[in-house]
NUMITOR-994168 format. One line per field, with one value per residue (C-alpha): x negated, y, z. Coordinates in Angstrom, 2 decimals. Example, Ala and Ser with C-alpha at 12.3 -4.5 7.8 and 13.67 -1.06 7.14 Angstrom:
<recs>
X = [-12.30/-13.67];
Y = [-4.50/-1.06];
Z = [7.80/7.14];
</recs>
This chain:
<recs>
X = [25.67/26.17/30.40/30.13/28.04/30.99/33.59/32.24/31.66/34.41/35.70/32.14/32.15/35.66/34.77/31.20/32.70/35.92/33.18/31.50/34.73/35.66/32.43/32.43/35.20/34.57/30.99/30.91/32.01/29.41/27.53/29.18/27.92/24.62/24.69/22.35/21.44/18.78/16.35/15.67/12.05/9.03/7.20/4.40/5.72/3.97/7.74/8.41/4.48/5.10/8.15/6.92/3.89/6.25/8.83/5.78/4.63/8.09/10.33/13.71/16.76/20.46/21.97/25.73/27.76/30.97/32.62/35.77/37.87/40.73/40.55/38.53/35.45/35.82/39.12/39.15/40.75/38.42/35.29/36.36/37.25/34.23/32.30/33.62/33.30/29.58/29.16/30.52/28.54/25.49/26.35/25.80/23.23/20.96/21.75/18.72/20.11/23.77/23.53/26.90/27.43/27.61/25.68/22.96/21.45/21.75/25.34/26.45/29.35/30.66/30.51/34.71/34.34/36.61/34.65/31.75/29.18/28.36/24.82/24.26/20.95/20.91/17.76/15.52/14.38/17.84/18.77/21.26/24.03/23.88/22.81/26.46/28.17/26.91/27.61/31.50/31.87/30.19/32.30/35.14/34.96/34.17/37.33/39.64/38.20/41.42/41.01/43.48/40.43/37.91/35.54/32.84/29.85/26.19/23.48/24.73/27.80/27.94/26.04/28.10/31.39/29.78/29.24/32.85/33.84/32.32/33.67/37.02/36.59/35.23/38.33/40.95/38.41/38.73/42.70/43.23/41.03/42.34/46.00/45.34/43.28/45.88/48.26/45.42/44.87/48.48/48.98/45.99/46.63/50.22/50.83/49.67/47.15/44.64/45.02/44.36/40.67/38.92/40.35/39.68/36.05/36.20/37.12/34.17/32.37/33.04/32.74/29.61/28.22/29.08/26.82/24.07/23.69/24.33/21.08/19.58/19.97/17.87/15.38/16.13/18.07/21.05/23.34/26.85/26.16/24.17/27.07/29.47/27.69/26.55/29.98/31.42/28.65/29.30/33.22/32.81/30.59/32.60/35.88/33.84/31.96/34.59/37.05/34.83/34.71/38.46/39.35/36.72/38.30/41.86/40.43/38.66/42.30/43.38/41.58/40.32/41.60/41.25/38.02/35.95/37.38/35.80/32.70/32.65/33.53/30.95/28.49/29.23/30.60/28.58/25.31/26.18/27.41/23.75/21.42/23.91/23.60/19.82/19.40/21.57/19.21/16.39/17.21/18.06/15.13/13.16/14.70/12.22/9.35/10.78/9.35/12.49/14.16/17.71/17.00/14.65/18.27/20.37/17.70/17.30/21.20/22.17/20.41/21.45/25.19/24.74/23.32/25.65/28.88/26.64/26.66/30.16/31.30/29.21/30.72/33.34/35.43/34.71/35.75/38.60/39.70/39.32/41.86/44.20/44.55/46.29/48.57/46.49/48.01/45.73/45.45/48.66/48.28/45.32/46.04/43.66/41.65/43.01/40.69/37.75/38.30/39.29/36.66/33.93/36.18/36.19/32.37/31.41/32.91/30.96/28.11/25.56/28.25/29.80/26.66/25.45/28.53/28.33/25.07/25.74/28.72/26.60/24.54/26.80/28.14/24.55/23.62/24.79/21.80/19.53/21.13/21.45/21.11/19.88/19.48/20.22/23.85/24.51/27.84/29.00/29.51/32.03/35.94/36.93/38.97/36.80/35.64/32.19/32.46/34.46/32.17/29.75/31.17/32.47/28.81/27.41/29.32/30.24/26.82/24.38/25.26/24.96/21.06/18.83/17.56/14.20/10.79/9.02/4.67/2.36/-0.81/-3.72/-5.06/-4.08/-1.71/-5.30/-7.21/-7.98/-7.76/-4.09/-3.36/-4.56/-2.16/0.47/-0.49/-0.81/2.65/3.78/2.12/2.08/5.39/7.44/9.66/11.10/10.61/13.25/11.54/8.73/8.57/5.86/7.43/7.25/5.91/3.63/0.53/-2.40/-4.30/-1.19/0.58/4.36/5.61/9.28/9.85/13.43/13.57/15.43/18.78/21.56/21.66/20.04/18.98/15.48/13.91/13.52/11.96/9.89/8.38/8.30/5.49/4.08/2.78/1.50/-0.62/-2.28/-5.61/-6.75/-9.80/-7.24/-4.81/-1.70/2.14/5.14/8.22/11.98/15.16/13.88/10.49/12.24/13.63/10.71/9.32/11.72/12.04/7.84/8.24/11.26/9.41/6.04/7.75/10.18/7.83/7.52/11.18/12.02/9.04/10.84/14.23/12.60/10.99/14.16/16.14/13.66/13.09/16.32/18.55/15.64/16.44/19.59/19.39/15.55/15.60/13.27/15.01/18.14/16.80/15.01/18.64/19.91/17.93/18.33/22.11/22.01/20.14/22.67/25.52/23.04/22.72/26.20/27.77/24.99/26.24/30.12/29.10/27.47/30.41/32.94/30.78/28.59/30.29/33.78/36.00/37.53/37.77/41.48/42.27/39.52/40.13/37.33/34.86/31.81/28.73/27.10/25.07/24.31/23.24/19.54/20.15/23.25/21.20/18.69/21.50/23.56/20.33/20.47/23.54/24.21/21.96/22.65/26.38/25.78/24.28/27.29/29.09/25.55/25.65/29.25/29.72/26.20/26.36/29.90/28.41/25.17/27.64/29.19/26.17/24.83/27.36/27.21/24.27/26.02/25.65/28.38/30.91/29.33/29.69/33.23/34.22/32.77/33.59/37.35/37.25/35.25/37.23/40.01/37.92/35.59/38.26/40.03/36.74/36.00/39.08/39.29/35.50/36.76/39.82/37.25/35.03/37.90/39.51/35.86/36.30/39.34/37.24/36.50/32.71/31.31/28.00/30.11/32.81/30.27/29.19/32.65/33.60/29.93/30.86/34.02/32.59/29.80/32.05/34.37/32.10/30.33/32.99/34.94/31.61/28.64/30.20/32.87/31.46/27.41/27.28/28.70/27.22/23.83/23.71/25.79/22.54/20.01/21.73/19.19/15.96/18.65/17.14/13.54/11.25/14.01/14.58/18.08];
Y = [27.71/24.93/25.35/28.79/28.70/26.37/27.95/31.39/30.04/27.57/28.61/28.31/24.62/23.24/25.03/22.69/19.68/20.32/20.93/17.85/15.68/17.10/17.05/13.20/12.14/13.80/12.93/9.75/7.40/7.45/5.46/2.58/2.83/2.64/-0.47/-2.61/-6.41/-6.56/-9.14/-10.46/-11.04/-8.95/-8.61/-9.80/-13.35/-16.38/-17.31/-14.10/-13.90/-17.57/-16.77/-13.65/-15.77/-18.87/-16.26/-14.53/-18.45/-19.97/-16.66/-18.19/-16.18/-15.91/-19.11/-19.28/-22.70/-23.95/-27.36/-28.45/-31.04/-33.45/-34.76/-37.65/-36.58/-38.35/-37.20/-36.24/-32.52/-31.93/-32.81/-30.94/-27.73/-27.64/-28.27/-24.86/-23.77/-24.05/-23.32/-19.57/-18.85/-20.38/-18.15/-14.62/-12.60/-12.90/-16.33/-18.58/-22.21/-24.03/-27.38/-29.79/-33.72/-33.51/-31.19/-30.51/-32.47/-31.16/-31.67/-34.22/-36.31/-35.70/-37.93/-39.11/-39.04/-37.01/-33.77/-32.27/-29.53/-26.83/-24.78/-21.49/-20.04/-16.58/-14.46/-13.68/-9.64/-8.70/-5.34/-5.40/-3.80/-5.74/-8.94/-8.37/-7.80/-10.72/-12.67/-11.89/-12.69/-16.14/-16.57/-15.36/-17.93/-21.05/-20.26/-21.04/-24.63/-26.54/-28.48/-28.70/-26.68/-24.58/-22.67/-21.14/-19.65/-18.78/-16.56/-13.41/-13.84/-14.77/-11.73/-9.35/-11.05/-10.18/-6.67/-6.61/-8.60/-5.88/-2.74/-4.70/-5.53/-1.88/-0.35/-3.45/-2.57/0.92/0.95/-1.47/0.36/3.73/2.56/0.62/3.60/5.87/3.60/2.91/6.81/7.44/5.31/6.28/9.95/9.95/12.70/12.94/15.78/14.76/11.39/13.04/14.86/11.38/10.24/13.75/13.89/9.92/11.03/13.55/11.16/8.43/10.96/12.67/8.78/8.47/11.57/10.57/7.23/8.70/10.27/7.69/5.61/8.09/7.28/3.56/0.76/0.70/-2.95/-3.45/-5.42/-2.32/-0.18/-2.36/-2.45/0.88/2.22/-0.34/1.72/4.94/4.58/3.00/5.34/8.51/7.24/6.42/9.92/11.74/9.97/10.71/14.43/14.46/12.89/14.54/17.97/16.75/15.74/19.07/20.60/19.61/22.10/24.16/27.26/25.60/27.46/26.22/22.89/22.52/24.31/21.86/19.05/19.69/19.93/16.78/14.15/16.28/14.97/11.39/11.68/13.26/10.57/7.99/8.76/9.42/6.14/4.45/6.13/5.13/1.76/1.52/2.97/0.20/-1.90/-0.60/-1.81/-5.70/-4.39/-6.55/-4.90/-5.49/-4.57/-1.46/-0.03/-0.69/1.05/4.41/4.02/3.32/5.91/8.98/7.86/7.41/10.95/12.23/10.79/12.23/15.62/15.38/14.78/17.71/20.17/19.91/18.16/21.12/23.20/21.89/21.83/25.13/26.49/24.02/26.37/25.06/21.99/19.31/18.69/17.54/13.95/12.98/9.70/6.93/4.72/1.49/1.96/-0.17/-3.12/-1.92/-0.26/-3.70/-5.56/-3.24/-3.22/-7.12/-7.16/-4.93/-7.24/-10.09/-8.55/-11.67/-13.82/-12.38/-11.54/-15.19/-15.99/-13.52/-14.44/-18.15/-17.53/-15.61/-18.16/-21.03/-19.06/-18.49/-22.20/-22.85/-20.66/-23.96/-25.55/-22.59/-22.85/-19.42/-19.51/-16.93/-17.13/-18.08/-18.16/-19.53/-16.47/-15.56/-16.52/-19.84/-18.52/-16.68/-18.36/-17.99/-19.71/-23.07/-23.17/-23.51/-26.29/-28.35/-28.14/-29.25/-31.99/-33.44/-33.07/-32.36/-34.92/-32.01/-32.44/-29.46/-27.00/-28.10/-26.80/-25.44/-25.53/-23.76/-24.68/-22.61/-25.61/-27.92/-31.17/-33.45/-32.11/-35.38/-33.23/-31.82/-35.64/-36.27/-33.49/-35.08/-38.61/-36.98/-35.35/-38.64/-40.34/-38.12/-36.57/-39.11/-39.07/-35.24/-35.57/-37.64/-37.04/-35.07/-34.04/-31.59/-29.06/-29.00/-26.36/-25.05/-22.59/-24.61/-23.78/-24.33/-26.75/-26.30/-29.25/-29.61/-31.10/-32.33/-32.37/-35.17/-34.34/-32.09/-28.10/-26.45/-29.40/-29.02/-31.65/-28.93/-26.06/-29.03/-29.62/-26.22/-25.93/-29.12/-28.75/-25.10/-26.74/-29.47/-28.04/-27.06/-25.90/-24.24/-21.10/-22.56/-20.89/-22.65/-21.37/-21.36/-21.21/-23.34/-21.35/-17.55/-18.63/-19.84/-16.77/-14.72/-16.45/-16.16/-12.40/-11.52/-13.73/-11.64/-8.61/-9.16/-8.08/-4.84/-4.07/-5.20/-2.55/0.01/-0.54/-1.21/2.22/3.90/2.77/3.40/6.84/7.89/6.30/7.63/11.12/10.65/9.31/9.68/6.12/3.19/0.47/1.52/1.16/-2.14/-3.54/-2.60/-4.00/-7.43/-7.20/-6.02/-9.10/-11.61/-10.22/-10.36/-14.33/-14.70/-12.99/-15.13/-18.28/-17.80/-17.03/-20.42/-21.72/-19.69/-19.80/-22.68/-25.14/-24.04/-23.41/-19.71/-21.36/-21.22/-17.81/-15.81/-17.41/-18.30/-22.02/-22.82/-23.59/-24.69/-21.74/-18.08/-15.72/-15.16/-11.03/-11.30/-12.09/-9.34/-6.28/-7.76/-7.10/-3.77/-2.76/-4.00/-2.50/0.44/0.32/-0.73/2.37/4.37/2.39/2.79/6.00/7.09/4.98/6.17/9.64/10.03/7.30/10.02/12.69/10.91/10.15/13.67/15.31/12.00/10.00/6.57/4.02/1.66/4.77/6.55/3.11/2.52/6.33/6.53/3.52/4.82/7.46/6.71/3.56/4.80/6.28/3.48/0.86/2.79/3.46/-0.18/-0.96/1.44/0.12/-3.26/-2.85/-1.16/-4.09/-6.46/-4.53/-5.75/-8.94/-9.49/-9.24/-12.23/-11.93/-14.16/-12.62/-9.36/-11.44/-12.63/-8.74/-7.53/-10.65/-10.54/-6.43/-7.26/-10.10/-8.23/-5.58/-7.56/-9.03/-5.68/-3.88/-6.00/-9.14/-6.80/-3.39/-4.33/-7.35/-7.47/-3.57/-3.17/-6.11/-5.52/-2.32/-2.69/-5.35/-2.96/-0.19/2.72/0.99/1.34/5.59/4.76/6.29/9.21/10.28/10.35];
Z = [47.64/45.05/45.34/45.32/42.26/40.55/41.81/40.22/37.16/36.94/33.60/32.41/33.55/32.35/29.04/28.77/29.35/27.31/24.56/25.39/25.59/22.07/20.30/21.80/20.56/16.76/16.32/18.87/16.54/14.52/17.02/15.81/12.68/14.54/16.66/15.77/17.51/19.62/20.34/24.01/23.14/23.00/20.02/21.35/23.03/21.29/19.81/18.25/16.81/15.85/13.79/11.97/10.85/10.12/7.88/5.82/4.89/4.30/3.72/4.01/3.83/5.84/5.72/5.36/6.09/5.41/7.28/5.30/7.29/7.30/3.96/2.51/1.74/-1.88/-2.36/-6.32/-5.48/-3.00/-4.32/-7.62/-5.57/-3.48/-6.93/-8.28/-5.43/-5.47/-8.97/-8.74/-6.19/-7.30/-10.39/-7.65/-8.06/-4.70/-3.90/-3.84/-3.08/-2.59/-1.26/-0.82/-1.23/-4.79/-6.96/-4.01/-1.66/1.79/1.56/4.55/5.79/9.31/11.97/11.70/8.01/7.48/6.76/4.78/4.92/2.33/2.66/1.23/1.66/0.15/-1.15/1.83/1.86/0.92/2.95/5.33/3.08/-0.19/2.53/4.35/1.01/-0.46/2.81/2.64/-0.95/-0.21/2.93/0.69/-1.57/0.43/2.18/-0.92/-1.02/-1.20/2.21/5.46/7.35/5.94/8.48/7.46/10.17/10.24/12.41/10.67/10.53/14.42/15.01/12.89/14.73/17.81/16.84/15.75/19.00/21.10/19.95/20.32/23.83/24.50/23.24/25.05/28.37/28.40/27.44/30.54/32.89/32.85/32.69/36.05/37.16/37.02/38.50/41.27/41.97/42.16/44.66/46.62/46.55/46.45/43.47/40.28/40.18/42.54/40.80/37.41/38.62/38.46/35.20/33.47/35.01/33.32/30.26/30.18/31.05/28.41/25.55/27.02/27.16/23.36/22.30/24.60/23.27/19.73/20.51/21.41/18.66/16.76/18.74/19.92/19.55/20.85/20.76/20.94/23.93/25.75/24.85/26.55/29.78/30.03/29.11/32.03/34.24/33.32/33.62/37.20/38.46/37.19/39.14/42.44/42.12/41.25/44.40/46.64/46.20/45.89/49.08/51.35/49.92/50.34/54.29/54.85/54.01/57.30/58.84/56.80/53.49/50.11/49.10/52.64/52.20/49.04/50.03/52.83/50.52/48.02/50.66/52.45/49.86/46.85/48.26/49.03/45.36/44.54/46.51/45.11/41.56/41.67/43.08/40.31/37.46/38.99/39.45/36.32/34.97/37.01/33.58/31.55/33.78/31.90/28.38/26.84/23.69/24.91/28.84/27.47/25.51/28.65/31.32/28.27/27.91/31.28/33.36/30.79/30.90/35.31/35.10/33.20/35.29/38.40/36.93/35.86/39.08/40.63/38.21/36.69/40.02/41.94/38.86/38.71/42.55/42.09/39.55/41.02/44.13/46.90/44.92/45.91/49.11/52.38/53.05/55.57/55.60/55.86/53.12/52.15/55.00/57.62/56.91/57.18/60.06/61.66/60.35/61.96/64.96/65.19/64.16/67.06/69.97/68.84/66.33/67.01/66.63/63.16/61.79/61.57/60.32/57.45/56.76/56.14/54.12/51.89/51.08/51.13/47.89/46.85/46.82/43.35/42.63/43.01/39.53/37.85/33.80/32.29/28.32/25.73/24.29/20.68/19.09/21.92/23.51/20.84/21.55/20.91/18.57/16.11/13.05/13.50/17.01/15.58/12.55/15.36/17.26/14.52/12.83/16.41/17.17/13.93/11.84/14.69/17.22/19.59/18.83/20.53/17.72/16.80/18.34/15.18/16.11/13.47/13.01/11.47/9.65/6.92/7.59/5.69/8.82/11.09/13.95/12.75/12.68/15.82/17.72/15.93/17.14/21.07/20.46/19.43/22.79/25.51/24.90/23.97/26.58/25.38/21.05/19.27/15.94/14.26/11.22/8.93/6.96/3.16/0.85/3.36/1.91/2.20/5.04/7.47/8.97/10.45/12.57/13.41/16.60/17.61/21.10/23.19/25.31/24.35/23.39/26.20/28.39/30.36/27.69/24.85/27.45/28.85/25.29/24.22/27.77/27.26/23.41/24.40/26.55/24.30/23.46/19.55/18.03/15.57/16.31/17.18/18.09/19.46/18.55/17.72/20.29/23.38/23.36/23.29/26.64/27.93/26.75/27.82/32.11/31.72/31.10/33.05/36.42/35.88/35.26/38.05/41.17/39.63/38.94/42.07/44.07/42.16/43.49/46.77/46.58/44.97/47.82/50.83/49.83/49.33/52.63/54.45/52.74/53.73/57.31/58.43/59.26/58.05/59.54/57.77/54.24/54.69/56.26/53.42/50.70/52.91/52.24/48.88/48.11/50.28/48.12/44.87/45.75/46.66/43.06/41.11/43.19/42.44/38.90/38.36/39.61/37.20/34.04/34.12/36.07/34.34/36.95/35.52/32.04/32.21/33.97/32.39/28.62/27.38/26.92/29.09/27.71/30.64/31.67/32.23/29.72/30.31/30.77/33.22/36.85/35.63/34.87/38.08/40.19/38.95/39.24/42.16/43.67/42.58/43.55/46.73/47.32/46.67/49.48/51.86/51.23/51.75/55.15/55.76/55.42/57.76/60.52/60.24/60.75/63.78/65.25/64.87/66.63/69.67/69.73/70.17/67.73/68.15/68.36/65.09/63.19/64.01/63.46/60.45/59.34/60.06/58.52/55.53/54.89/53.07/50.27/50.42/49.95/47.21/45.28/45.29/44.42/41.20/40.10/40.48/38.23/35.48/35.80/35.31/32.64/30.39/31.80/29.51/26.66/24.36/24.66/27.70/28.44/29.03/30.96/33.29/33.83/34.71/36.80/38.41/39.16/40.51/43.04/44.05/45.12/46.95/48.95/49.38/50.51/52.85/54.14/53.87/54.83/57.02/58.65/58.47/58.52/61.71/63.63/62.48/63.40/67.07/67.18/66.45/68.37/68.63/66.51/63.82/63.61/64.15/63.87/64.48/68.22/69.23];
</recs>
């Protein structure tokens, strides 16, 4: 009914979503103008109350920092260049304060004494137009200080290079994947119009994804780093959809006219493709049960741009099978498949056997897990070779010491209270092991006390999140807030590990309901949400191992800084389980199919298995060269997306579905349909 539907009004449908792919790509670049950062935190966490309370006391505005190196710091030239230097822009309307080693005072020598610091602090309440104007012609000018290096860096700037940074990486990402995707598709189909279905129905997708988040952002935010992922989703998820449709019509040609083949088609592969992408925009929907800013904008974002690659697919595939007539040729030859098909084979002689084996190579790649560092990136996450990112490093190791940003505690009471003195004194005690220095904050409003704590360790160590717990839990007949970096991750693992059981029931739910819709089974689901989270463990584990540890440094370009982004292991969960339900479902729905038609299990498996492989194989493979294509990119919090993608299908595909699949369910034989009766 649904393919004869398209099919009548096929003209109907290519005309939509030529509309939509046009209208995308005139009015979807205004969505760039729209991107905006968005914060991790709640507005309601103690660290981002904290800091709203500590910027109406102590407004302070964007800071902007130059490091000028290789020359003696009292070299007459260069102290008479950064001198003008500071002069014209002290002389700029909306600057507030310019501080170097000789007409200021918070100008500093490095630690090889061979390079200085310059601090500009500009107006604070300055828009973000004239603020980003008046940024650049700082920046501008520090950079013709006569010096052998000159970088200049600061939270804005970082954030506007990451903006810049992402949009970059979007359009590098999307160039690479759909040059390897037609390549891929070629190869797999064997001609070039089957292989150009997917990347049209891609296309529509992409565009259609602009508009929708272009709506969104109306309504939202919507951050360069959302737009990456979800566009990484969308893409993915269009090509797999899309594939699927194609090669079950291109099968059903074998024995069947073009228009039943693609009424078959549709039927068959069109509602794996529907229970598949309904389960993806679920999922992701279960985001928004986090509350998070950032992981709010990827759930809104994410499961319009899934539902719009599901409908794509649907439509405009079918659509488009049909006014190709008979030129897409049936399928003559089983390419891609093999290995699956020999996997299950192998799994089914010895399923105890291979299925314990699986198992405990899952989580021997899962074990990094147990040291894993989570923390939000900084300018870190930038390319080692943008400015922002050096100005960065240089001002950490060679002014910092590499010292932990502080721990900033406000106080609703006056610094002459005896019991303000007397936190400081137990701060000074108790914690001594994890503060390095304290310090109370000048030109406080009176009533108010702001302690800086320095924290002991390096950038990121456990001491800093160890304080930031420990002072929250000193008690104080005063209102008190602990904030700054170390406390929006604590803030942010508190919310994300309360939040998590609920998430997680929703994805539970999500994927119960649906497999069962699909094969009337409850032990099927529940298998499967065991294995999702093996291959969950095991992509987490490996990315330790890549990121934190190091290890893909050199093939994936890019400098560790010794952990995970905070976000990644919550989107992986996500996703992942989400596209490992469009490889449950297609192996799912043709072992179903099998088993229909002859009620034996370890048959339907390896049948279906056969001849669901090739598609399988080929889908995973195209996915995995759009996840890789991002993972190019300079940004690492989006690198460790596309490289965690591309592991978790892997493994997916070839451990989980043609290993653990197979042997679990020759195990389980025929509880694997309860409570259905053969």
């Amino acid at each position: 009914m649904f393919a004869a539907w398209v099919v009548r009004l096929r003209w109907v449908v290519v005309g939509f979503w030529l509309a939509v792919t046009i209208a995308g790509a005139v009015f979807g670049g205004g969505l760039f103008d729209r991107l905006s950062s968005t914060g991790t935190n709640r507005p309601d966490s103690e660290s981002a109350v904290g800091q709203r309370h500590i910027d109406e006391l102590t407004p302070t505005g964007s800071q902007v920092f130059a490091v000028v190196e290789g020359a003696d710091p009292y070299d007459p030239g260069l102290v008479a260049s950064i001198g003008s230097a500071a002069q014209e822009i002290r002389a700029m309307p909306g600057i507030k304060e310019v501080n170097d080693l000789y007409t200021g005072v918070g100008g500093r020598i490095g630690a090889d004494n061979r390079s200085v610091s310059v601090q500009v602090e500009l107006q604070p309440g300055l828009a973000d137009a004239p603020r980003e104007a008046l940024e650049d012609r700082v920046r501008a000018r520090l950079e013709r200080i006569q010096a052998p290096s000159v970088q200049v860096g600061g939270d804005k700037l970082a954030e506007r290079a990451f903006a810049d940074q992402s949009v970059h990486d979007l359009a590098i990402g999307e160039s690479i994947a759909f040059a390897a995707l037609l390549v891929a598709l070629y190869l797999f189909f064997g001609g070039f119009l089957a292989a150009a279905l997917p990347l049209a129905v891609t296309v529509a997708s992409v565009t259609g994804s602009l508009l929708v988040l272009l709506g969104l952002s109306h309504a939202t935010k919507v951050s360069e780093y959302s737009l990456n992922v979800v566009t990484l989703l969308g893409i993915g998820l269009a090509v797999d959809y899309s594939l699927l449709i194609v090669a079950r019509y291109r099968e059903e040609r074998l024995h069947h006219e073009p228009a039943e083949a693609l009424r078959v088609a549709v039927r068959r592969a069109g509602r794996a493709v529907a229970i598949s992408g309904l389960a993806v925009t679920l999922t992701l929907a279960g985001l928004t049960a986090f509350a998070e800013p950032l992981l709010a904008a990827v759930a809104l974002g994410g499961a319009a741009v899934v539902a719009l690659a599901t409908l794509s697919a649907l439509t405009l595939v079918p659509a488009l099978i049909s006014l190709t007539g008979d030129r897409i040729k049936p399928a003559t030859t089983v390419r891609w498949g093999g290995l699956l098909a020999r996997l299950a084979a192998r799994a089914q002689r010895d399923p105890s056997r291979v299925a314990l084996l699986a198992t405990i190579g899952l989580l021997v790649l899962a074990a990094p897990l147990l040291g894993a560092n989570l923390a939000n990136s900084d300018a870190r996450a930038l390319p080692s070779s943008n400015e922002a990112r050096r100005a960065y490093d240089v001002m950490e190791s060679k002014f910092l010491n590499d010292t932990p940003p502080t721990v900033s505690v406000l106080l609703q009471a006056g610094p002459e209270r005896a019991d303000v003195r007397d936190l400081m004194n137990r701060i000074a005690g108790q914690l001594s092991a994890e503060v390095l220095r304290q310090d109370v904050r000048a030109d406080v409003p009176a009533g108010w006390t702001i302690l800086d704590l320095t924290p002991k360790g390096g950038v990121g160590d456990r001491q800093s999140y160890d304080l930031v717990r420990n002072v929250r839990a000193l008690p104080t007949p005063y209102a008190k807030w602990v904030t700054g970096p170390a406390a929006e991750v604590v803030d942010y693992r508190d919310s994300l590990a309360g939040r998590l059981p609920a998430a997680a029931l929703v994805v539970l739910i999500v994927t119960v309901v649906l497999l069962f819709w699909l094969t009337g089974s409850v032990v099927i689901p529940l298998k499967a949400v065991l294995m999702n989270l093996l291959t969950l463990a095991a992509t987490l584990g490996v990315l330790i191992v890549v990121f934190q540890w190091g290890w893909g440094q050199v093939p994936l370009f890019f400098d560790s800084w010794g952990g995970l982004d905070l976000t990644t292991p919550v989107l992986l969960f996500v996703f992942i389980f989400g596209l490992s339900m469009d490889y449950e479902v297609f192996l799912l729905a043709r072992i179903k199919e099998e088993y229909d038609h002859r009620p034996d299990t370890d048959r339907a498996v390896l049948r279906g298995i056969t001849r669901s492989g090739p598609v399988v194989t080929a889908a995973a493979v195209c996915i995995g060269i759009v996840f890789l294509g991002f993972a190019v990119g300079g940004l690492v919090a989006v690198k460790e997306i596309g490289v965690g993608m591309a592991v978790a299908i892997l493994l997916d595909v070839t451990v989980v579905r043609g290993l653990l699949l197979p042997a679990l369910m020759g195990m389980l034989d025929r509880w694997n349909w309860w409570p259905r009766k053969s």
